[in-house]
C-alpha positions as CSV (number, residue, x, y, z in Angstrom):
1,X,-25.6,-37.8,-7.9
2,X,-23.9,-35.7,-4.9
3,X,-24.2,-32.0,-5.0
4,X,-20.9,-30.8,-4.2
5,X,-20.9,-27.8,-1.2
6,X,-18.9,-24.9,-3.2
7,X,-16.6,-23.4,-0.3
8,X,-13.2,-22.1,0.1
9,X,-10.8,-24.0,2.2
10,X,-9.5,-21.3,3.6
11,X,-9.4,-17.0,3.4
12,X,-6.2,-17.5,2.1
13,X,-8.0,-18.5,-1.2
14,X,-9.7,-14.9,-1.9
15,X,-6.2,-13.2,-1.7
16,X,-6.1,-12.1,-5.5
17,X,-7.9,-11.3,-8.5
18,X,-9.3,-7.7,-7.1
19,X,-12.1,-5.6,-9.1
20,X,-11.1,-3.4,-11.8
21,X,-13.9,-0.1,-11.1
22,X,-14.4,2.3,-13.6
23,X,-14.4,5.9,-11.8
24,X,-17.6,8.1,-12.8
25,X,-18.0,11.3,-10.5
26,X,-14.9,12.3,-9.4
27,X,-13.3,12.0,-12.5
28,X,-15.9,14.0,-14.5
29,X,-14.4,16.7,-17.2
30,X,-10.7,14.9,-17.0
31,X,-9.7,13.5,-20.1
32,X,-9.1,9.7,-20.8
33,X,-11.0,6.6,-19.1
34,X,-9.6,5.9,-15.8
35,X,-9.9,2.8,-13.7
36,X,-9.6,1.6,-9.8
37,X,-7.7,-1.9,-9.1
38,X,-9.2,-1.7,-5.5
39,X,-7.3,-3.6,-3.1
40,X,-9.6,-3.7,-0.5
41,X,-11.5,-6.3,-2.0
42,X,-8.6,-8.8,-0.7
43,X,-9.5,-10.6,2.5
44,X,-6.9,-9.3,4.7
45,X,-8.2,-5.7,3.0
46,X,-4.8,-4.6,1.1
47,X,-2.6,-5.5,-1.7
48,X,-0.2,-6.4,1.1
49,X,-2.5,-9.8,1.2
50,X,-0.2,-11.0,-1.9
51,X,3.1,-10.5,-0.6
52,X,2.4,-12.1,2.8
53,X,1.0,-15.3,1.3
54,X,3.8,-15.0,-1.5
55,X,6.7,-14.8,0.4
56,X,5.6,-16.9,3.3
57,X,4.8,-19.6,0.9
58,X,8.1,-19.3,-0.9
59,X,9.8,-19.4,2.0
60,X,8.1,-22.6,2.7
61,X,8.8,-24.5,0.2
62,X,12.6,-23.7,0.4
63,X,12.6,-24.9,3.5
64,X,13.3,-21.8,5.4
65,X,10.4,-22.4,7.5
66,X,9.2,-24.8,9.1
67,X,5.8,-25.4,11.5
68,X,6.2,-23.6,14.9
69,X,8.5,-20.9,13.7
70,X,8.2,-17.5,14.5
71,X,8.1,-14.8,11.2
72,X,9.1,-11.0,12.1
73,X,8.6,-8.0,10.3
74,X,8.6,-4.4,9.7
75,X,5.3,-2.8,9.0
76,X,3.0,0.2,8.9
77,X,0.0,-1.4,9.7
78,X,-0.9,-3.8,6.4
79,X,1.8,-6.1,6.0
80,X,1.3,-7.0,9.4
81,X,-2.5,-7.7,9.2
82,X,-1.8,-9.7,6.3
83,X,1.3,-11.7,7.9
84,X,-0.9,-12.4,11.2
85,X,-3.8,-13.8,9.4
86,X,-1.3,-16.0,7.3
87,X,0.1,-16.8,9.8
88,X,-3.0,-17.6,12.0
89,X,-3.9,-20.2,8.8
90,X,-0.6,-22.0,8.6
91,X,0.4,-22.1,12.5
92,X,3.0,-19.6,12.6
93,X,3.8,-17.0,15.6
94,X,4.0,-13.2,14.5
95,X,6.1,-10.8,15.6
96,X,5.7,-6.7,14.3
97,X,8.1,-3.8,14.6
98,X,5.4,-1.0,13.6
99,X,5.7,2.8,13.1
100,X,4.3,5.5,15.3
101,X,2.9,7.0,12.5
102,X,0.6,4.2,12.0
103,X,-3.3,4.7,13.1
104,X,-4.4,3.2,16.5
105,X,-7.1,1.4,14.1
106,X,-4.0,-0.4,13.0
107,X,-2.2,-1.4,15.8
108,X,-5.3,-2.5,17.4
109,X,-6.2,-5.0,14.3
110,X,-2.5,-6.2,14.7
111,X,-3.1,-7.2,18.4
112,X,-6.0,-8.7,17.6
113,X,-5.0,-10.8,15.5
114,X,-2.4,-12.6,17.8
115,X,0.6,-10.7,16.7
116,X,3.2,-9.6,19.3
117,X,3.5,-5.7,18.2
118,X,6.4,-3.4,18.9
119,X,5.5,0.8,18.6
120,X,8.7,2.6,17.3
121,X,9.1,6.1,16.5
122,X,8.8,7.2,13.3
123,X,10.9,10.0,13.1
124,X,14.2,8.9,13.4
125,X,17.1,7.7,10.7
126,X,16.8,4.3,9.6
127,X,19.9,3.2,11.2
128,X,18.6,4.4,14.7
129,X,18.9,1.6,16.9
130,X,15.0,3.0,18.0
131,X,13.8,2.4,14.1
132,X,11.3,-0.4,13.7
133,X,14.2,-1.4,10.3
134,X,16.4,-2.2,13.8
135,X,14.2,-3.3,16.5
136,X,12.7,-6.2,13.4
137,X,16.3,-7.0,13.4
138,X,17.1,-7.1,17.0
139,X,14.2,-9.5,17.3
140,X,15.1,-11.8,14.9
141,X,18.5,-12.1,16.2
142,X,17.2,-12.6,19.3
143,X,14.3,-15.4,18.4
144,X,15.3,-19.0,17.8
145,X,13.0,-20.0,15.1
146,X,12.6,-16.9,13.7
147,X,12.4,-15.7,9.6
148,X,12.8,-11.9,9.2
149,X,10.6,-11.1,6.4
150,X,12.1,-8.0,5.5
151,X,9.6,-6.7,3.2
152,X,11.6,-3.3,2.0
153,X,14.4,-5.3,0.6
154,X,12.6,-8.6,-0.7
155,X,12.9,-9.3,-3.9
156,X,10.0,-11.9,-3.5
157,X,7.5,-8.5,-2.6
158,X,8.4,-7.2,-7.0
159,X,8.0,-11.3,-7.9
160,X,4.7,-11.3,-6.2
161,X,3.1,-8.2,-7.6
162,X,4.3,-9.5,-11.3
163,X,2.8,-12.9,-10.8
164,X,-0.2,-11.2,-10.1
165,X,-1.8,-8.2,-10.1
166,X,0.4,-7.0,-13.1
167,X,-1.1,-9.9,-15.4
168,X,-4.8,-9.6,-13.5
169,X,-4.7,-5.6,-14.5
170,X,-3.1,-6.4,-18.4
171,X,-6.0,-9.5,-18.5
172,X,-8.9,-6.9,-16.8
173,X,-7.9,-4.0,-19.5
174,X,-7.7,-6.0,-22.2
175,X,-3.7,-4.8,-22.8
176,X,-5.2,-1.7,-23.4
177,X,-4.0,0.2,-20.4
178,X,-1.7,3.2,-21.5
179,X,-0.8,4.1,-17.7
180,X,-0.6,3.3,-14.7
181,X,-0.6,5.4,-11.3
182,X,0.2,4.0,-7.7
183,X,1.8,4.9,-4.8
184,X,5.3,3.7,-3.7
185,X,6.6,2.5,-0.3
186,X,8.6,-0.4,-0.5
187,X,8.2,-0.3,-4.4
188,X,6.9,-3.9,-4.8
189,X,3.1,-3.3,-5.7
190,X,4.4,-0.7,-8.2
191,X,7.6,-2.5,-9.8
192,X,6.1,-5.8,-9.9
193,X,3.2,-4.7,-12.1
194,X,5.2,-1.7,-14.0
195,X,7.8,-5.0,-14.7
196,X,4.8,-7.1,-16.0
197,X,3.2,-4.2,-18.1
198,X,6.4,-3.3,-19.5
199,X,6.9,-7.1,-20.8
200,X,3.9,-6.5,-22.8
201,X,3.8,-3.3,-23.8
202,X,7.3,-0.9,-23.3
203,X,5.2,2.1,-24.1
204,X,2.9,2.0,-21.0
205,X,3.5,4.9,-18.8
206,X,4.3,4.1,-14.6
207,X,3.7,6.7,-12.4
208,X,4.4,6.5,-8.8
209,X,3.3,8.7,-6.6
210,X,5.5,9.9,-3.5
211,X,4.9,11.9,-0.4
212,X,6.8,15.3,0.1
213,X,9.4,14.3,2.9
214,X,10.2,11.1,1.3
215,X,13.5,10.9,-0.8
216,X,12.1,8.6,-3.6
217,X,11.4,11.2,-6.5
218,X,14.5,12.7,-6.6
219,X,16.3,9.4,-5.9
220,X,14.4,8.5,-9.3
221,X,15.9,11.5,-10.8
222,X,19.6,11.7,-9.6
223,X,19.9,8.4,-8.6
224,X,21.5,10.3,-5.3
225,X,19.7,9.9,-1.9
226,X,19.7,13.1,-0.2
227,X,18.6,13.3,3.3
228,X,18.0,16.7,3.0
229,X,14.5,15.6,1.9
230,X,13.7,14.0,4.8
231,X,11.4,15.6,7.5
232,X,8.3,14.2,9.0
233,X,4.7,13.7,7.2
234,X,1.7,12.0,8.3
235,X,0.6,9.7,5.6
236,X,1.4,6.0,6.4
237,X,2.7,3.4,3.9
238,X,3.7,6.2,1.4
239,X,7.5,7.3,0.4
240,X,10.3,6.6,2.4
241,X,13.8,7.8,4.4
242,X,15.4,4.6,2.6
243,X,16.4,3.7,-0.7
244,X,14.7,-0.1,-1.2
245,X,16.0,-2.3,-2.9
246,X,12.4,-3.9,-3.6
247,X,11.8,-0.7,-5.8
248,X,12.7,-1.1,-9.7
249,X,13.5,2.8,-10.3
250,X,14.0,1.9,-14.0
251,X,10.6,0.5,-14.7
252,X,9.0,4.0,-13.4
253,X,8.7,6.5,-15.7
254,X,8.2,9.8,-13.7
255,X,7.1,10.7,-10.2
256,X,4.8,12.9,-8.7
257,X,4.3,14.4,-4.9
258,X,1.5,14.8,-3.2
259,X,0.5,16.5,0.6
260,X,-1.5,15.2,3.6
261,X,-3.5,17.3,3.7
262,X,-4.6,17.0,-0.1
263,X,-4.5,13.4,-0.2
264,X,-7.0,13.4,3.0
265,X,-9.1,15.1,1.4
266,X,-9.3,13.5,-1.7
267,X,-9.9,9.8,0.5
268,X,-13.0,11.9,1.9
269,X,-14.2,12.7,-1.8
270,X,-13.8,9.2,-3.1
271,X,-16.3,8.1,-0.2
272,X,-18.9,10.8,-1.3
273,X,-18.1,10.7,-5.0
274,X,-17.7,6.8,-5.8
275,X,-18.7,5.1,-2.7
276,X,-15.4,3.7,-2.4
277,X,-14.5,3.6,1.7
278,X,-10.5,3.2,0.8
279,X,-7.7,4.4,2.8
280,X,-4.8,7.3,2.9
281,X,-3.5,5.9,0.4
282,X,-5.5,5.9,-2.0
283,X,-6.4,9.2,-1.3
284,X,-2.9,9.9,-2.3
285,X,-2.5,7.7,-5.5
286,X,-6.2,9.5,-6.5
287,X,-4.6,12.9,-5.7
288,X,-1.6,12.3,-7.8
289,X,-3.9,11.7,-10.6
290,X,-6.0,15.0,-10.6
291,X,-2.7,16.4,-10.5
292,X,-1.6,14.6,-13.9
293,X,-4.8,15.3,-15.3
294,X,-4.0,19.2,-14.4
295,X,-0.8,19.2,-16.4
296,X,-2.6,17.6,-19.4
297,X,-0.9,14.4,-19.2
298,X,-3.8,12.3,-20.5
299,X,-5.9,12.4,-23.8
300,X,-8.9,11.4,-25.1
301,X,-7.4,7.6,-26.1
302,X,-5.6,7.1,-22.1
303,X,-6.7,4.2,-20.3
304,X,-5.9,5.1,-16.9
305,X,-5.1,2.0,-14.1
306,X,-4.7,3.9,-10.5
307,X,-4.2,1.2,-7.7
308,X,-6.1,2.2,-4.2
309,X,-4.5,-0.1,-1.7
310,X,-6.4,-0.4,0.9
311,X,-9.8,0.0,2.9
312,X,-10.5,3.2,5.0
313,X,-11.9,1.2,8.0
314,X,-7.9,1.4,9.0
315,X,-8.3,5.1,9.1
316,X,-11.5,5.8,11.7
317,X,-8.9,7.2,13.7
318,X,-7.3,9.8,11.6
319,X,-8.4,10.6,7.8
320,X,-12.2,10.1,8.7
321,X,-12.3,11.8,12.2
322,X,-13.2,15.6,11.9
323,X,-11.0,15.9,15.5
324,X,-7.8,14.4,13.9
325,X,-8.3,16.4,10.3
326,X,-9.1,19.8,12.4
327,X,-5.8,19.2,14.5
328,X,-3.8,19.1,11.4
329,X,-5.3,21.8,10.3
330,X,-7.2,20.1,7.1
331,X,-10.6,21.4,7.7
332,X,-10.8,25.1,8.0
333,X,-14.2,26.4,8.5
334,X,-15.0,27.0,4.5
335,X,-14.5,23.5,4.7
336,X,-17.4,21.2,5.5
337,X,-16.0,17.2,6.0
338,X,-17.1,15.0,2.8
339,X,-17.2,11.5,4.4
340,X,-16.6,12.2,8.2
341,X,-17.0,10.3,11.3
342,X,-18.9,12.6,14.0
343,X,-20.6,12.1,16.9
344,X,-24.8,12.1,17.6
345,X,-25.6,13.9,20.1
């Protein structure tokens, strides 16, 4: 009889079914039982690993495209690492539009990867001809062969997120999750598992968490943009100066804000607390929780779901250097760095 060799085909075959992690330490005195889906675990290290591969394949088998082509898109750093090793699997070229605000750690991975990356600023209106929404367009219009994924206003991102990490965290909980708390960009990791939840159970709670500058909350209240909320922050793949259309605002229950500077430092604690290296993020999503837990949100019964998106390794540059956190002023000296990066002399 021959012994079969147990391999993947492919990295594309680990994208998925992530490790739910029970947090201990940092969570000590809250009320309720709260859990990590941590996305880093995914090959490409993000969530952003299932929308690539979802989308991309989709697109396949509709015939949009074909081998040889050349797939564009806008990015802050993750969807593009995830669309360049996709498409370093299945033969495609990669072109990025990426934000300033993203981390050198990030564009560097992007070029390293093969993709052709484009820096635009971050601080301008989306309809600025400078805006990496505009220069991803300008591209596409101007490469034969070319798919613009177009990630903020896919429908396919909310499909891919309900297909599955909303059943993998409903399976991992047993449906006994009563809420769940994740950040929200373009809205697909949160309204594709807040639509899959809510299928199951209406009563479970979605909580997005939003960055002060970003127009999201309040959109979520009024249902009015106002761009009066708009100025500059720093943390990257968090809120936005857009409305997407790849956001489900009915499916969320409530939002909360969160700072940089707090969300920093609550990446920092997660290292020294958990062990868990993840990225801005996550800080935030875990800084939006201590906040709910402050206004009493959560009993003895909860079971808590927080999604950390990423992997800090995409942040030596700015979270985890004790230079880049002293020049934005997030370590005073009272302060002593939790998870820094520092050199020996």
């Amino acid at each position: 009889m021959t012994k079969q060799i147990k391999a993947h085909k492919n990295i594309l075959e680990l994208i998925g079914n992530t490790p739910l992690i029970e947090l201990n330490k940092i969570t000590a005195g809250f009320k309720g039982n709260f859990y990590a889906k941590v996305e880093a675990f995914n090959p490409g290290h993000s969530s952003k690993d299932r929308i690539a591969l979802y989308i991309i394949e989709q697109a396949e088998k509709k015939g949009i495209l074909k081998p040889g082509d050349t797939i564009v898109e806008t990015t802050s750093g993750n969807t593009g690492f995830s669309i360049a090793m996709v498409s370093i699997i299945k033969g495609y070229k990669c072109i990025l539009a990426v934000s300033s605000k993203s981390s050198k750690d990030k564009i560097d991975m992007l070029r390293t990867m093969g993709a052709q990356v484009h820096v635009c600023p971050a601080h301008v209106s989306a309809d600025d001809p400078r805006s990496y929404y505009e220069v991803a367009k300008t591209i596409h219009k101007n490469t034969p062969g070319s798919v613009y994924i177009n990630q903020y206003f896919n429908s396919l991102n909310i499909e891919a997120h309900y297909q599955t990490t909303g059943k993998e965290i409903w399976q991992q909980t047993s449906g006994q999750i009563t809420h769940l708390v994740a950040c929200s960009g373009t809205g697909g990791t949160i309204s594709g598992i807040a639509r899959y939840l809510k299928e199951q159970n209406s009563q479970v709670q979605i909580i997005g968490i939003d960055a002060y500058g970003s127009v999201l909350k309040k959109y979520h209240e009024t249902r009015e943009f106002d761009k009066d909320e708009i100025y500059p922050y720093r943390i990257e793949g968090l809120g936005k100066n857009l409305i997407p259309t790849a956001t489900d605002f009915d499916c969320i229950d409530r939002f909360v804000k969160v700072t940089d500077h707090t969300s920093a430092l609550t990446a920092r604690e997660l290292a020294t607390t958990e062990g868990l290296f993840v990225g801005y993020t996550s800080g935030a999503a875990m800084q939006g929780l201590k906040q709910l837990n402050q206004e009493g949100v959560f009993d003895s019964t909860s079971n808590i779901v927080v999604v950390f998106p990423d992997h800090g390794s995409r942040y030596m540059s700015k979270i985890y250097s004790d230079t880049w956190m002293q020049e934005q002023g997030f370590l005073d000296s009272q302060e002593q760095p939790t998870a820094a990066i520092s050199k020996l002399k």
